[in-house]
C-alpha positions as CSV (number, residue, x, y, z in Angstrom):
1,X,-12.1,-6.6,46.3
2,X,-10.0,-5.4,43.7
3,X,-8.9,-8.0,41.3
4,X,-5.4,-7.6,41.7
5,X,-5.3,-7.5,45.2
6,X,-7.6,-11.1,45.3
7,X,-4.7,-12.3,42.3
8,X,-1.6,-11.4,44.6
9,X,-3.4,-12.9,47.6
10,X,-3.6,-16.3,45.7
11,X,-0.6,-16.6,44.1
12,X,2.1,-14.7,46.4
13,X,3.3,-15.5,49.8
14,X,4.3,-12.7,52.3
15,X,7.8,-13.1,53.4
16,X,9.0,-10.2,56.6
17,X,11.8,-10.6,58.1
18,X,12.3,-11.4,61.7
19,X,11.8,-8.2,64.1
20,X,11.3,-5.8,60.8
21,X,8.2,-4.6,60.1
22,X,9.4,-2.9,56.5
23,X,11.7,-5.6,55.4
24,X,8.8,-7.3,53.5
25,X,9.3,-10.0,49.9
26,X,6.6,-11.9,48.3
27,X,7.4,-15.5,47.3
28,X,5.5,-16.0,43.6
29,X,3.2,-19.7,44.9
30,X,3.9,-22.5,42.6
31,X,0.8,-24.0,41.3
32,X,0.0,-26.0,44.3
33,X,0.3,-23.7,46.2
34,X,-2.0,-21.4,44.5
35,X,-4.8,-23.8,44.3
36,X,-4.9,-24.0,48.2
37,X,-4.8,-20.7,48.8
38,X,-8.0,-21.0,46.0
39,X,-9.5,-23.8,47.8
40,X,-9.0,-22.2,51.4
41,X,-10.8,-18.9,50.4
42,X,-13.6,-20.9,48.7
43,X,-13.8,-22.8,51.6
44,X,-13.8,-20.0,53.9
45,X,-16.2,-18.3,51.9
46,X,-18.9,-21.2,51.9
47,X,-18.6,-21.5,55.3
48,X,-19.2,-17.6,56.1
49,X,-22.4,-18.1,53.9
50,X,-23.4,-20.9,55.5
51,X,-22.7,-19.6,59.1
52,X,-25.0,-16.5,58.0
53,X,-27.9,-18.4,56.2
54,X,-27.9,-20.7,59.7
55,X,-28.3,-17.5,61.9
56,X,-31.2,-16.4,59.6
57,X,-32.7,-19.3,59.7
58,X,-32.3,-19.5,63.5
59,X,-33.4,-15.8,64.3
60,X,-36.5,-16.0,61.7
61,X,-37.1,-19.4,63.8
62,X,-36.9,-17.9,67.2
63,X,-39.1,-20.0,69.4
64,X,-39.1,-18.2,72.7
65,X,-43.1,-18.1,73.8
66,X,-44.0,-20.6,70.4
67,X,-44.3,-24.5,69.5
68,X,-41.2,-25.8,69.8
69,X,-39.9,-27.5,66.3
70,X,-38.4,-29.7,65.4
71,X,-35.9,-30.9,62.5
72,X,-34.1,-34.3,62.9
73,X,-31.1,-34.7,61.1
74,X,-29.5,-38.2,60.3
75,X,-25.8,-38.2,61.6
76,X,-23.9,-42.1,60.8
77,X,-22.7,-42.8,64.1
78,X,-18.2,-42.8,64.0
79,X,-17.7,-39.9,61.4
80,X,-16.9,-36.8,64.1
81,X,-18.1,-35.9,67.5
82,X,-18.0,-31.7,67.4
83,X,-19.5,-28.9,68.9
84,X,-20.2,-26.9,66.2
85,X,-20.4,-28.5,62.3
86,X,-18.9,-27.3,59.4
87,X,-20.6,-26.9,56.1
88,X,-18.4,-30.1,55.8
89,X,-20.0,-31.8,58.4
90,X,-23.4,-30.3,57.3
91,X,-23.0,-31.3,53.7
92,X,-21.8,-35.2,55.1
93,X,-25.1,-35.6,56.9
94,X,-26.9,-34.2,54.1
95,X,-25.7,-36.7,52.0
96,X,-26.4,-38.9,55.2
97,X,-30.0,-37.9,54.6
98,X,-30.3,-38.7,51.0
99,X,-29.2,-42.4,51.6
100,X,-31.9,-42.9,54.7
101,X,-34.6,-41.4,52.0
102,X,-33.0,-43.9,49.2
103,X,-33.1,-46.8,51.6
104,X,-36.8,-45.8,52.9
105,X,-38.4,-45.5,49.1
106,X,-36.8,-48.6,47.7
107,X,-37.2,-50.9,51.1
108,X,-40.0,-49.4,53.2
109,X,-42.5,-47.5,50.8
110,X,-42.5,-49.9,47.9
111,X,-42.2,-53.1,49.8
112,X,-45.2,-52.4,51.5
113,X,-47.2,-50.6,48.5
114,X,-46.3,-54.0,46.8
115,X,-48.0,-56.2,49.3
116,X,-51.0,-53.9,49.5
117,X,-51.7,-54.7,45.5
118,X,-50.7,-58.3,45.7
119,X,-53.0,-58.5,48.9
120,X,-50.0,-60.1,51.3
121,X,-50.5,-59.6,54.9
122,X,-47.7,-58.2,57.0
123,X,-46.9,-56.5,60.2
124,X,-47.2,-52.6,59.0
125,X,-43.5,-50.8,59.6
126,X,-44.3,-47.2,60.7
127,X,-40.8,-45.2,59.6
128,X,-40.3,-41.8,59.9
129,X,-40.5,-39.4,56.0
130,X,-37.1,-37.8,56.3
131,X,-38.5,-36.2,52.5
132,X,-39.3,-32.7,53.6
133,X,-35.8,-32.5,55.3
134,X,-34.0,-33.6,51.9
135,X,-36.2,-31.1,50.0
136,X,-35.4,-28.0,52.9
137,X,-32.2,-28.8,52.1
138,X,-32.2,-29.1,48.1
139,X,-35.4,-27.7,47.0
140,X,-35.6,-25.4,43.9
141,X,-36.8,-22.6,45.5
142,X,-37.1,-21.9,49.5
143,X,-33.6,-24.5,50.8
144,X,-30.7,-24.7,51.7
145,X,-28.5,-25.2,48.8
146,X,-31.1,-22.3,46.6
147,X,-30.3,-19.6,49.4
148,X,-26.6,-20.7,49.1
C-alpha cells in the first residue's frame, strides 16, 4: 500500500453524490475521526491475522483418522454467547485464563505445598494445570501472541 493512499484513507471521507458516479468530494476527518478510521483498520487487521494463524493452526491440527485433542479454554459465564469469537473475545478469555492460573498457584498449589511441609492432613484437591494453555498462548517462542 502506498503511503499516501493508506494517509487519505485515514484522514478523508468519500463524499458522491446521489445517483452520480463522478460527482465525487472528500471531507478532510477531524481528529476523531481519524483515530477511528486508525483504530478500525488496526482492528481489522489483527483480526485477519488472527483468523489466519487459527486456520493454520486448525489445518496443521487436522484430526481426521488421529487422537482427538483437546484444548479447554476458560470462558466467565455472562460476557457473550457467539458463534464465532473475535480476537476480542479470544483476548477476553485469555485474560480469563490468566486469572484461573493466578487463582490456582496462590490457592490450590501453594496451599497444599504448605501443608505437605508443615505435615497438615487434608482432603487432596485434584484441579486441572490450565499452565500450558497460558504459555500456548503467550510463550516466547511457539504461541499465540509470538506468531502474532
Amino acid at each position: 500500500v502506498e503511503p499516501s493512499a493508506l494517509e487519505r484513507c485515514l484522514t478523508l471521507h468519500e463524499l458522491k453524490a446521489m445517483g452520480s458516479r463522478k460527482s465525487v468530494t472528500f471531507q478532510v476527518l477531524d481528529p476523531s475521526g481519524a483515530r477511528n478510521n486508525r483504530d478500525t483498520l488496526a482492528k481489522e487487521l489483527y483480526q485477519r491475522v488472527f483468523s489466519f494463524v487459527v486456520d493454520r493452526i486448525n489445518a496443521q491440527i487436522d484430526y481426521q483418522g488421529k487422537d482427538v485433542r483437546l484444548m479447554g479454554i476458560l470462558d466467565i459465564y455472562g460476557f457473550e454467547v457467539l458463534q464465532i469469537n473475535s480476537l476480542e473475545q479470544f483476548l477476553i478469555n485469555y485474560v480469563n485464563e490468566s486469572l484461573q492460573q493466578y487463582f490456582i498457584e496462590l490457592t490450590l498449589k501453594k496451599e497444599q505445598e504448605e501443608y505437605a511441609e508443615e505435615g497438615i492432613e487434608w482432603e487432596n484437591i485434584d484441579y486441572f494445570d490450565n499452565n500450558p494453555v497460558v504459555s500456548m498462548i503467550e510463550g516466547k517462542h511457539k504461541s499465540v501472541f509470538a506468531q502474532l
